[in-house]
KEFIVEX-758283 format. One line per 3 residues: number of its first residue (from 1); their letters; for each residue x, y, z of N, C-alpha, C. Coordinates in steps of 0.02 Angstrom, whole numbers, plus 50000, padded with zeros to 5 digits. Layout:
<rs>
NUM = A = X:Y:Z:X:Y:Z:X:Y:Z | ... .
</rs>
This chain:
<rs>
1 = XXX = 50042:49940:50000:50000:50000:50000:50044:50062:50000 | 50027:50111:49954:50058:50173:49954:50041:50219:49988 | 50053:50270:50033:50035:50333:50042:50009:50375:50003 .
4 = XXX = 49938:50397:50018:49905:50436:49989:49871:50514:50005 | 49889:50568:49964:49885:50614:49994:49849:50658:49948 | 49791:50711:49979:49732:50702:49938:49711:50780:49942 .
7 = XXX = 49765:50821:49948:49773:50879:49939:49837:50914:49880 | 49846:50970:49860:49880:50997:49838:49942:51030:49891 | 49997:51022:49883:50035:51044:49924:50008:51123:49933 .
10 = XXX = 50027:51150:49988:50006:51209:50047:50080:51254:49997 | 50056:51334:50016:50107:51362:49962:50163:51395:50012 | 50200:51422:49991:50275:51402:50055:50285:51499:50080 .
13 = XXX = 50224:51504:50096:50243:51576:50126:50280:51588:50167 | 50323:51628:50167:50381:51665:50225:50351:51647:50287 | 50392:51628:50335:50372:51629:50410:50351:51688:50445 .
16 = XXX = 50363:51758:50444:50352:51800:50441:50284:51812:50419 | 50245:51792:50371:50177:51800:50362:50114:51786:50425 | 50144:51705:50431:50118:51662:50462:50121:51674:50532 .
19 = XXX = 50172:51711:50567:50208:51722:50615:50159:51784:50646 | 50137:51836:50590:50110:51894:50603:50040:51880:50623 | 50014:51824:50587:49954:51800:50613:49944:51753:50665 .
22 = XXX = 50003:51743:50707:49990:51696:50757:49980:51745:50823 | 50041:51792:50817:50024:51854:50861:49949:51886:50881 | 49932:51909:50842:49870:51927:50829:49803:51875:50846 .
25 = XXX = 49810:51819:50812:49764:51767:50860:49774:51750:50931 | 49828:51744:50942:49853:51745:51018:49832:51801:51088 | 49842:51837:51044:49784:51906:51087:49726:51914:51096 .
28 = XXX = 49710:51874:51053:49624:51894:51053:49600:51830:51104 | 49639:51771:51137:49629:51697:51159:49649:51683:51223 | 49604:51664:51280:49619:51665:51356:49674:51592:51357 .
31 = XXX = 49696:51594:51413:49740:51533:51416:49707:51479:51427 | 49720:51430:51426:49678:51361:51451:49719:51334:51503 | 49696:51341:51564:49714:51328:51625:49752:51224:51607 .
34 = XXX = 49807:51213:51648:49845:51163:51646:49805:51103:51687 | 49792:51056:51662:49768:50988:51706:49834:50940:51694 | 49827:50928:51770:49889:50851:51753:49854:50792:51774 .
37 = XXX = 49869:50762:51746:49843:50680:51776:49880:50638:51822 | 49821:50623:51858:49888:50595:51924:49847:50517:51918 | 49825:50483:51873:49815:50435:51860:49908:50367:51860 .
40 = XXX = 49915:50347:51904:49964:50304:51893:49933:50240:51879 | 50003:50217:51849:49964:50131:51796:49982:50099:51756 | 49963:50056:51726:49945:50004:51695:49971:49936:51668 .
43 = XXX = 49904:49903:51648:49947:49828:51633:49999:49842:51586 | 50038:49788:51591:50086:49800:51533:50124:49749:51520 | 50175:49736:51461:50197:49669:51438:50212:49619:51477 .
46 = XXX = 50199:49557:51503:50190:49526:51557:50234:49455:51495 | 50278:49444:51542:50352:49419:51508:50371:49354:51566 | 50348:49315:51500:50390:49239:51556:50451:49219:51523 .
49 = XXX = 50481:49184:51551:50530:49165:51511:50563:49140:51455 | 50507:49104:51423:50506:49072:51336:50466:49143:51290 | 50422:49175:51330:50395:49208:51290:50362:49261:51303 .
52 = XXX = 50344:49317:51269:50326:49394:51273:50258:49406:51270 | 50211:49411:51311:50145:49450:51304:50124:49497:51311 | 50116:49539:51260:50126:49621:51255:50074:49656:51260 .
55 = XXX = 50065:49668:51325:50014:49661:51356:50001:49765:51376 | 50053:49802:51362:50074:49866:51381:50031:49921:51345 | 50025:49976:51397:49972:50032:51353:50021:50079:51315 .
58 = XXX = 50019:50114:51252:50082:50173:51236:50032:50247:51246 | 50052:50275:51214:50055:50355:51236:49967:50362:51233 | 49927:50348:51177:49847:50368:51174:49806:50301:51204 .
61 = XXX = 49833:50262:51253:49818:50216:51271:49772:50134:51228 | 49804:50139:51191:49832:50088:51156:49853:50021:51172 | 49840:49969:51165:49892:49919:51170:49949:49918:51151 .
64 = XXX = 50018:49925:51172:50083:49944:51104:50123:49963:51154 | 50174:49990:51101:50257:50005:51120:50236:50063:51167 | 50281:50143:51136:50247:50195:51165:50233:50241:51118 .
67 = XXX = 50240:50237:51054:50209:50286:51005:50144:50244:50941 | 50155:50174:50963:50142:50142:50907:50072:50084:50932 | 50035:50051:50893:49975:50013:50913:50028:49948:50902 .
70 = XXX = 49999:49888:50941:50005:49819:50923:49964:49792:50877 | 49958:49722:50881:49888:49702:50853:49868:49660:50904 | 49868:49646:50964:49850:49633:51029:49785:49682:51075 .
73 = XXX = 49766:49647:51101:49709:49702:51133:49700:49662:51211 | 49686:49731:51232:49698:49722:51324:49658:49687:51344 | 49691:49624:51390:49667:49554:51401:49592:49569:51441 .
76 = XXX = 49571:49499:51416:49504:49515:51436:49463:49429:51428 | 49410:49396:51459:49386:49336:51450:49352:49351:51377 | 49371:49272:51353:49337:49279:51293:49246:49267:51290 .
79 = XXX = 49226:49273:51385:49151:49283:51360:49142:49351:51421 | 49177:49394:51417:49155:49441:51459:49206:49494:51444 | 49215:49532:51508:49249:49602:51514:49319:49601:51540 .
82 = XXX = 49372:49632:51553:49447:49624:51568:49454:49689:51623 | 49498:49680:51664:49505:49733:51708:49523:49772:51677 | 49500:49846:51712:49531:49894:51672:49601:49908:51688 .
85 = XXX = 49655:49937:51636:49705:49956:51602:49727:50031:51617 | 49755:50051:51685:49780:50113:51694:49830:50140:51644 | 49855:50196:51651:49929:50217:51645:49932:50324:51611 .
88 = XXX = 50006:50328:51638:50013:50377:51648:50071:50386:51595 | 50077:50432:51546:50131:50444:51507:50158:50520:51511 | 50206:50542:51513:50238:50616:51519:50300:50630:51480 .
91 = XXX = 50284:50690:51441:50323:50677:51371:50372:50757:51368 | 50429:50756:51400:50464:50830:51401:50458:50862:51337 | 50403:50899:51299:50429:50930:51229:50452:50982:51221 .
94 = XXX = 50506:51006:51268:50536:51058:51269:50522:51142:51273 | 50571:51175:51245:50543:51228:51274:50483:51287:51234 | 50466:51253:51164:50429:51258:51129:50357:51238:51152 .
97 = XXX = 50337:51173:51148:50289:51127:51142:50278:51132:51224 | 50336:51117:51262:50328:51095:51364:50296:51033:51355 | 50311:51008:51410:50279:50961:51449:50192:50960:51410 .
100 = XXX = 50200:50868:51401:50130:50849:51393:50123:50790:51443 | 50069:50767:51460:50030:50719:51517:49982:50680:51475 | 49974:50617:51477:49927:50576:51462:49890:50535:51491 .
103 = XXX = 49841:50527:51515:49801:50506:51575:49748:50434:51547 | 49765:50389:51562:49742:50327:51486:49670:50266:51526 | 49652:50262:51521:49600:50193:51527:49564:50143:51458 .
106 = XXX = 49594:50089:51486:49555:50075:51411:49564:49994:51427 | 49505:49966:51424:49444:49899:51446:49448:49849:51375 | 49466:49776:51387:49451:49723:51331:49385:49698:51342 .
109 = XXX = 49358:49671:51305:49311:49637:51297:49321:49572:51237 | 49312:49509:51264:49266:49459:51223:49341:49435:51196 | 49387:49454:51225:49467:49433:51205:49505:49453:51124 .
112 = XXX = 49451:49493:51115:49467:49525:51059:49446:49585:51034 | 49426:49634:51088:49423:49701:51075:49440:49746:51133 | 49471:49795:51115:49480:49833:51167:49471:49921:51150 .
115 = XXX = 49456:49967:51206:49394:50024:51188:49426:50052:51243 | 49469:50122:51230:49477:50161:51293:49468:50227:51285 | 49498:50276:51340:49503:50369:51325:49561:50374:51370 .
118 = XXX = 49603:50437:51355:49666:50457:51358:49618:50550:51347 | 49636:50566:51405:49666:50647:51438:49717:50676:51398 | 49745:50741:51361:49815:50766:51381:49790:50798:51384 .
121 = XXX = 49848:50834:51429:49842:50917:51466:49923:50922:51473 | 49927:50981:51457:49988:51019:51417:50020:51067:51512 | 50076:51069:51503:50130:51123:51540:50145:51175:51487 .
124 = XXX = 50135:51229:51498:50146:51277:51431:50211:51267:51419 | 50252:51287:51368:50303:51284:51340:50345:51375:51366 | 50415:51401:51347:50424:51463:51377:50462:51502:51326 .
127 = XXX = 50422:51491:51251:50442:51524:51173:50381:51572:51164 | 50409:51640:51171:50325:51672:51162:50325:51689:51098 | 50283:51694:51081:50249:51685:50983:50249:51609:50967 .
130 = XXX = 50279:51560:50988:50255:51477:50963:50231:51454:51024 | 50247:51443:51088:50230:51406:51147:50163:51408:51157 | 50116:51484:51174:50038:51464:51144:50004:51420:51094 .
133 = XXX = 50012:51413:51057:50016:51382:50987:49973:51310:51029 | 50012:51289:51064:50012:51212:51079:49993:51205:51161 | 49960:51259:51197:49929:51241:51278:49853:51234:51263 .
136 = XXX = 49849:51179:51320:49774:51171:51327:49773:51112:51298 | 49718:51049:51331:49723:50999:51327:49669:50986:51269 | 49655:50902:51260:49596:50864:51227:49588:50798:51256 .
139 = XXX = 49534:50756:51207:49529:50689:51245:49512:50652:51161 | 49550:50591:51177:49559:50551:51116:49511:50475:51160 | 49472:50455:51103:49439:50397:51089:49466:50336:51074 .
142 = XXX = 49493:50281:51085:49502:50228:51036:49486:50159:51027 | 49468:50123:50983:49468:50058:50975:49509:50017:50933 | 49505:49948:50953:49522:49913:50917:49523:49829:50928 .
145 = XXX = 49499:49806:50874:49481:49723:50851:49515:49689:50819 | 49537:49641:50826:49574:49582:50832:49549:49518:50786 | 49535:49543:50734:49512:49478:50676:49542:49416:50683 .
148 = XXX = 49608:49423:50676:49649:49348:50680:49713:49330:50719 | 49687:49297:50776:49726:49279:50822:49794:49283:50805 | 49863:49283:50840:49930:49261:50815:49918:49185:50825 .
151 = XXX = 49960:49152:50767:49976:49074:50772:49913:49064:50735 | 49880:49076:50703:49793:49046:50675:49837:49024:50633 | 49826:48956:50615:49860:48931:50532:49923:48900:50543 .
154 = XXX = 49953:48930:50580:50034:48912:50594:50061:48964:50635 | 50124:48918:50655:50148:48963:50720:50211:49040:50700 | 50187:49044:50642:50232:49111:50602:50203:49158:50588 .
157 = XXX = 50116:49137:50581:50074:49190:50584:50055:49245:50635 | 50074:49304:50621:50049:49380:50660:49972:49373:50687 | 49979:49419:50736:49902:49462:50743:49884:49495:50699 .
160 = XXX = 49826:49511:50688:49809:49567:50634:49748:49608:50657 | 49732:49651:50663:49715:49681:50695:49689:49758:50673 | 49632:49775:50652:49611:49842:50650:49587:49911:50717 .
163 = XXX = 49590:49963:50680:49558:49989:50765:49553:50072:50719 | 49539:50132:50768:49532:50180:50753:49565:50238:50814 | 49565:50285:50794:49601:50332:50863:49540:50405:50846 .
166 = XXX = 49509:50432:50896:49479:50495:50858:49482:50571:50935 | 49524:50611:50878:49532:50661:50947:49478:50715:50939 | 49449:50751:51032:49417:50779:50993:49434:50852:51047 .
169 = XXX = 49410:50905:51025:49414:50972:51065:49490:51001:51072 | 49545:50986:51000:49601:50996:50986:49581:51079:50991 | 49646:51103:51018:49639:51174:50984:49706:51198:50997 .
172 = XXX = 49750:51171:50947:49820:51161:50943:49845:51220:50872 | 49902:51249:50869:49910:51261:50819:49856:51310:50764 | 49817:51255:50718:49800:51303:50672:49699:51305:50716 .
175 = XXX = 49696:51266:50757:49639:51298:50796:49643:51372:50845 | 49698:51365:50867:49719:51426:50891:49717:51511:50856 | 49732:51480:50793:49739:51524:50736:49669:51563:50724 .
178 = XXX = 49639:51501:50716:49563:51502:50706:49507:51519:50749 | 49547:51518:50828:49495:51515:50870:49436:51460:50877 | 49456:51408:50863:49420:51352:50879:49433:51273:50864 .
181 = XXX = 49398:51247:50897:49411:51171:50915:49411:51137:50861 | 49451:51093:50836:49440:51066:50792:49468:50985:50818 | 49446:50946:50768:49455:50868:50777:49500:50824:50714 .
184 = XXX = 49511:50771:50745:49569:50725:50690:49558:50680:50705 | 49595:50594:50680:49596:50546:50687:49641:50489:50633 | 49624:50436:50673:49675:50389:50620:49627:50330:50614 .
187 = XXX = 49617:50285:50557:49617:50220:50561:49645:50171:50535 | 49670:50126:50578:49758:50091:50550:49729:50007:50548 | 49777:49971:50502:49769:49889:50504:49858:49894:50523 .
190 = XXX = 49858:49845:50584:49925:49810:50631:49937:49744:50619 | 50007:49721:50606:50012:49641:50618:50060:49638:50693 | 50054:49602:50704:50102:49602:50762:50126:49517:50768 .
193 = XXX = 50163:49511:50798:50219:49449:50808:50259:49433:50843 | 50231:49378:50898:50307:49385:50937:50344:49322:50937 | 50428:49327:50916:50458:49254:50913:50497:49232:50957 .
196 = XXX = 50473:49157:50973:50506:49134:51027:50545:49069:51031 | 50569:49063:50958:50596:49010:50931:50660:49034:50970 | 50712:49093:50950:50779:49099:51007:50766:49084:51072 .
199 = XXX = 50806:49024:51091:50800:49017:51155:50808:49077:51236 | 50779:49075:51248:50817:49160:51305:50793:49201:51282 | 50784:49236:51226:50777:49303:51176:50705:49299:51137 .
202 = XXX = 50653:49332:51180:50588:49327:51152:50584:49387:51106 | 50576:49411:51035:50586:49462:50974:50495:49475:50965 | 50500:49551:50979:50427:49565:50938:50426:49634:50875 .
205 = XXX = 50423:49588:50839:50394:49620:50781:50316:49663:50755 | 50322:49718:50735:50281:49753:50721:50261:49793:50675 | 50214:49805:50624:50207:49863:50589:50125:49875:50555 .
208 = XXX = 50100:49934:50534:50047:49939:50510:50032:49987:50464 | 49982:49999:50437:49989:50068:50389:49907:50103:50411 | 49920:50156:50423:49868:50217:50440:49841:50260:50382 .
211 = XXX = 49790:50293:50410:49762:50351:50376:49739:50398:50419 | 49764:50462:50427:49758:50488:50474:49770:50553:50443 | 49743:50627:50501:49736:50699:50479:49771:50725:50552 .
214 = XXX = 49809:50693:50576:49827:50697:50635:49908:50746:50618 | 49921:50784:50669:49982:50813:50637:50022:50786:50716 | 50072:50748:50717:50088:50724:50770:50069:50708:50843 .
217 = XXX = 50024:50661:50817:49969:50617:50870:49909:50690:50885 | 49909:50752:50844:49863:50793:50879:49917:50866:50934 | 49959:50819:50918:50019:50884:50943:50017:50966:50941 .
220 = XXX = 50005:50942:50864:50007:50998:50824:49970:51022:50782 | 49877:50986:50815:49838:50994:50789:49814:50966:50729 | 49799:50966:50675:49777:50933:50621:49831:50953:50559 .
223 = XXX = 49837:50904:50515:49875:50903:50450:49823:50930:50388 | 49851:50947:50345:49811:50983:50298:49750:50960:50278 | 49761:50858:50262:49732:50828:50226:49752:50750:50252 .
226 = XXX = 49687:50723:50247:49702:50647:50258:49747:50617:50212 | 49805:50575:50240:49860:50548:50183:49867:50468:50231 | 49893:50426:50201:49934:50364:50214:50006:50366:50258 .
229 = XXX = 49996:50324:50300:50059:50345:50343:50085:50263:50378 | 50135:50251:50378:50177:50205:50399:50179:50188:50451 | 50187:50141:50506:50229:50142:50566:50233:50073:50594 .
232 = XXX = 50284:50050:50651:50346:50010:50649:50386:49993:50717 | 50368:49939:50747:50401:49945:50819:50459:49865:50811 | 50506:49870:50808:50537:49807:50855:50570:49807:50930 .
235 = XXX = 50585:49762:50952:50590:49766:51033:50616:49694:51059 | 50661:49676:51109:50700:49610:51110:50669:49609:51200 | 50677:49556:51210:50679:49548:51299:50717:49507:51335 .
238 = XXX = 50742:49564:51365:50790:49524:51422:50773:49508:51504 | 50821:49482:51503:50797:49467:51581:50832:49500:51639 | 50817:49524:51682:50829:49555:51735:50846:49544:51809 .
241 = XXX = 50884:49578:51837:50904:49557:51921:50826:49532:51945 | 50834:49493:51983:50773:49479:52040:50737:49459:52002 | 50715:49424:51952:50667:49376:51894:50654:49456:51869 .
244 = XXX = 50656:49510:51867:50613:49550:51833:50651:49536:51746 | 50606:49589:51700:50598:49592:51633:50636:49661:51596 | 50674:49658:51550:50679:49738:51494:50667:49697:51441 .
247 = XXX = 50635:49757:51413:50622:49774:51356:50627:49829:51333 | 50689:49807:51278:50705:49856:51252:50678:49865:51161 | 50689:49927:51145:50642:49930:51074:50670:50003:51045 .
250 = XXX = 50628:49993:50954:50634:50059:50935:50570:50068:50902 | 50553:50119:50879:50477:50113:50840:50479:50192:50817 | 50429:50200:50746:50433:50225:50710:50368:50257:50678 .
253 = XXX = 50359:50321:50683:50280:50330:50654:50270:50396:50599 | 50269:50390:50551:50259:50426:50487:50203:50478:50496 | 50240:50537:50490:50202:50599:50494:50149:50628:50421 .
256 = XXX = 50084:50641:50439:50077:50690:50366:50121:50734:50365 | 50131:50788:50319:50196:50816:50292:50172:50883:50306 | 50110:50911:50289:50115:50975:50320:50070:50979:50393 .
259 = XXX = 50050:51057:50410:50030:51044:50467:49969:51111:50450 | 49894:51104:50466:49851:51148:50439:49866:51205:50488 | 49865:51294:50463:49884:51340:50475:49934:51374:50466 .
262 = XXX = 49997:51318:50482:50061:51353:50460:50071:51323:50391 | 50072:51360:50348:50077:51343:50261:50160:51339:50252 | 50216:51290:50212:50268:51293:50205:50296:51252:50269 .
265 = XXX = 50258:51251:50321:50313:51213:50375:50299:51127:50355 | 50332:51097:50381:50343:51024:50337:50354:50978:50423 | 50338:50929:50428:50344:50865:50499:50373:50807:50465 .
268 = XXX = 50438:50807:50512:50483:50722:50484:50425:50657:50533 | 50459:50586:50508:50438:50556:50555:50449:50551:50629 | 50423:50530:50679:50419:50536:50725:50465:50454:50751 .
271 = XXX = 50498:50479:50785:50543:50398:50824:50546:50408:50866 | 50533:50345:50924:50539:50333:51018:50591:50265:51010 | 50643:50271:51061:50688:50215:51084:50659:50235:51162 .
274 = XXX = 50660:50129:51175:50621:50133:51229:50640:50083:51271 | 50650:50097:51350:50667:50044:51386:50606:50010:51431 | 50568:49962:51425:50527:49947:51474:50534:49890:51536 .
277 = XXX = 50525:49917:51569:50534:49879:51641:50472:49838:51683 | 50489:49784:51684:50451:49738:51708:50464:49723:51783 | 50447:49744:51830:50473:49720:51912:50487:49651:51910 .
280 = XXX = 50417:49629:51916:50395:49554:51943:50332:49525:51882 | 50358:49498:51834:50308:49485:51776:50236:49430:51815 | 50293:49407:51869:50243:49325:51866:50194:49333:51934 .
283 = XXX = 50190:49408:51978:50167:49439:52026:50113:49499:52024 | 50165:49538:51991:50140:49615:51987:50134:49628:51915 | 50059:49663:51894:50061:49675:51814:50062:49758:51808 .
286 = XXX = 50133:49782:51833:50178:49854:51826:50229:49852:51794 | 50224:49886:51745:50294:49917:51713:50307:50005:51712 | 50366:50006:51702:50382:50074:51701:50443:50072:51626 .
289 = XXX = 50427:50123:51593:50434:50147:51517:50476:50222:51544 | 50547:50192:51501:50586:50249:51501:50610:50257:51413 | 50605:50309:51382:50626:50348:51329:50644:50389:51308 .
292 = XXX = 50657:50390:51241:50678:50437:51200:50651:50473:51145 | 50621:50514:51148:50560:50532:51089:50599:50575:51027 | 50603:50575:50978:50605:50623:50932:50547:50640:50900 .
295 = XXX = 50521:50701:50910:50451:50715:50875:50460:50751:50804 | 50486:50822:50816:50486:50889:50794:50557:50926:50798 | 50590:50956:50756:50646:51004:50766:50626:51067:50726 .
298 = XXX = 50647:51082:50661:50642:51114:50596:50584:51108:50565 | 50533:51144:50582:50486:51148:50538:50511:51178:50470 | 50511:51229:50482:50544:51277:50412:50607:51322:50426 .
301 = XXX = 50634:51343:50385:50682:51377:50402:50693:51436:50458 | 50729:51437:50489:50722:51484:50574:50663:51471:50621 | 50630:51423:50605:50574:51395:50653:50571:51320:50672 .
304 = XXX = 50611:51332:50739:50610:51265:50767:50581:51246:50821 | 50554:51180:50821:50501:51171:50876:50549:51136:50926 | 50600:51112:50932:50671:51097:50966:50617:51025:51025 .
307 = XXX = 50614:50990:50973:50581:50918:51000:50602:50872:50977 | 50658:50849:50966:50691:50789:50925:50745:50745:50970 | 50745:50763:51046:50791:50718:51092:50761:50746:51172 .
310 = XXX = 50703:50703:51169:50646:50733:51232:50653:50665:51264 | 50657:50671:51336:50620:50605:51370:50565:50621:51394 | 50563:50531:51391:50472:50522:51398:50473:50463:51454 .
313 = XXX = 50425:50468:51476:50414:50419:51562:50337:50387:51530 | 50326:50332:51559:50276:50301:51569:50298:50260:51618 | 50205:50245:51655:50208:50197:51730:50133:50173:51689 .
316 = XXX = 50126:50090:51709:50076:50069:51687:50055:50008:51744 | 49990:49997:51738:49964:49957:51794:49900:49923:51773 | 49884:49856:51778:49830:49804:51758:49788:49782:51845 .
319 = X = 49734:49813:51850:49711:49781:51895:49688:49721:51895 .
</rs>
């Protein structure tokens, strides 16, 4: 499948244009007071020794790495409901973007679907003319179903897995501009895979392809135009002092290219390297997620959003 993009490229006006009109919307717009989430949590990859069950929420509460979906969905009986799925994610985006918070719940059902909501609420950033741009929170929707088990057919076969993400009461960027809320979303097909043929060394493989109007997860508000977008996690597991678990990983998520409001500015892909920590897999279903985010640097020339070597924390918890 190709990427598809279903607009005319945006025309490359001076920053300075764009710049003059952010001022000016910015004045006329009250602040949006800061919420943090003090939600700590969730289940998460629950790791025995032959093998990996990836079991972990990522950033929009998700089943997955921390930027990326699995094709797994948060455990649950296959004739009923699954405990719910805490977790807390906090993402330094510097001194542009600041501090974001993600506040996550999200419930399986029927052992093959899972349905949650995810909070952010923003720390302002301390760039005046861009740092407004991006305060003030939203709340994202998501699902996702699980058509075909891993191993159906043979034991080489992936998960596969559809789902949707939908944000809503964004007012990021070019809502700001606009003075009002606007909304985005994605809907992606995932395979996922985990191999446990190396003895010791459980390998999970990942990737899917999206469609989405999202300009970095909603970061940055909406992208011009719905386009096709890529993304990509692998991750190895080791074993740890005291029976605990790492997992370590990289993953990868394909940006639309422009971003609606600012005309000429352009978004690379987005990459997280990620360490996850397992205490006690065969006890306690807690992990704690340490990273490395690259979001954003260079939008356009002399405008940088200086987000391309941020850490990011997650704590996750399965009641």
């Amino acid at each position: 499948m190709n990427g598809i993009y279903l607009s005319k490229e945006p025309s490359s006006r001076a920053p300075s244009q764009w710049m003059g009109k952010i001022s000016s919307s910015l004045a006329m717009r009250r602040k949006v007071p800061v919420l943090l989430g003090t939600l700590a949590a969730i289940a998460t990859a629950l790791v025995t020794t032959p093998c990996l069950s990836a079991q972990g929420l990522n950033w929009e509460g998700q089943t997955g790495a921390f930027i990326t979906p699995f094709a797994y969905t948060s455990a649950s009986p296959s004739k009923g409901i699954g405990r719910p799925q805490l977790s807390f994610h906090y993402l330094d985006g510097g001194s542009v973007i600041g501090g974001l918070a993600q506040s996550s719940v999200t419930v399986g059902f029927l052992k093959r679907i899972e349905m949650g909501v995810t909070r952010t609420s923003t720390l302002g950033g301390s760039t005046p003319g861009l740092s407004p741009l991006f305060e003030g929170g939203f709340n994202t929707f998501h699902g996702k179903i699980n058509f075909l088990p891993e191993n159906t057919g043979g034991k080489f076969m992936p998960a596969l897995s559809v789902g949707f993400v939908t944000r809503r009461q964004v007012r990021h960027v070019g809502g700001v501009l606009n003075g009002s809320d606007t909304h985005n979303g994605d809907y992606y097909i995932v395979a996922t895979k985990t191999i446990t043929q190396i003895k010791g060394l459980p390998i999970l493989l990942s990737g899917g392809f999206k469609q989405t109007n999202a300009s970095i997860f909603g970061i940055a508000g909406n992208a011009t135009a719905w386009q096709g977008r890529w993304f990509g996690t692998g991750a190895i597991v080791l074993s740890g002092p005291g029976g605990s678990a790492i997992i370590a990983g990289a993953e990868f998520a394909q940006q639309p290219h422009y971003i609606q409001g600012l005309p000429g500015a352009t978004v690379p892909t987005s990459f997280a390297y990620f360490f996850r920590i397992i205490p006690a897999p065969e006890r306690l279903n807690l992990n704690i997620d340490l990273g490395l985010a690259q979001a954003v640097g260079e939008i356009t020339p002399g405008i940088d959003l200086l987000a391309r070597n941020q850490f990011a924390l997650g704590i996750s918890y399965q009641f």
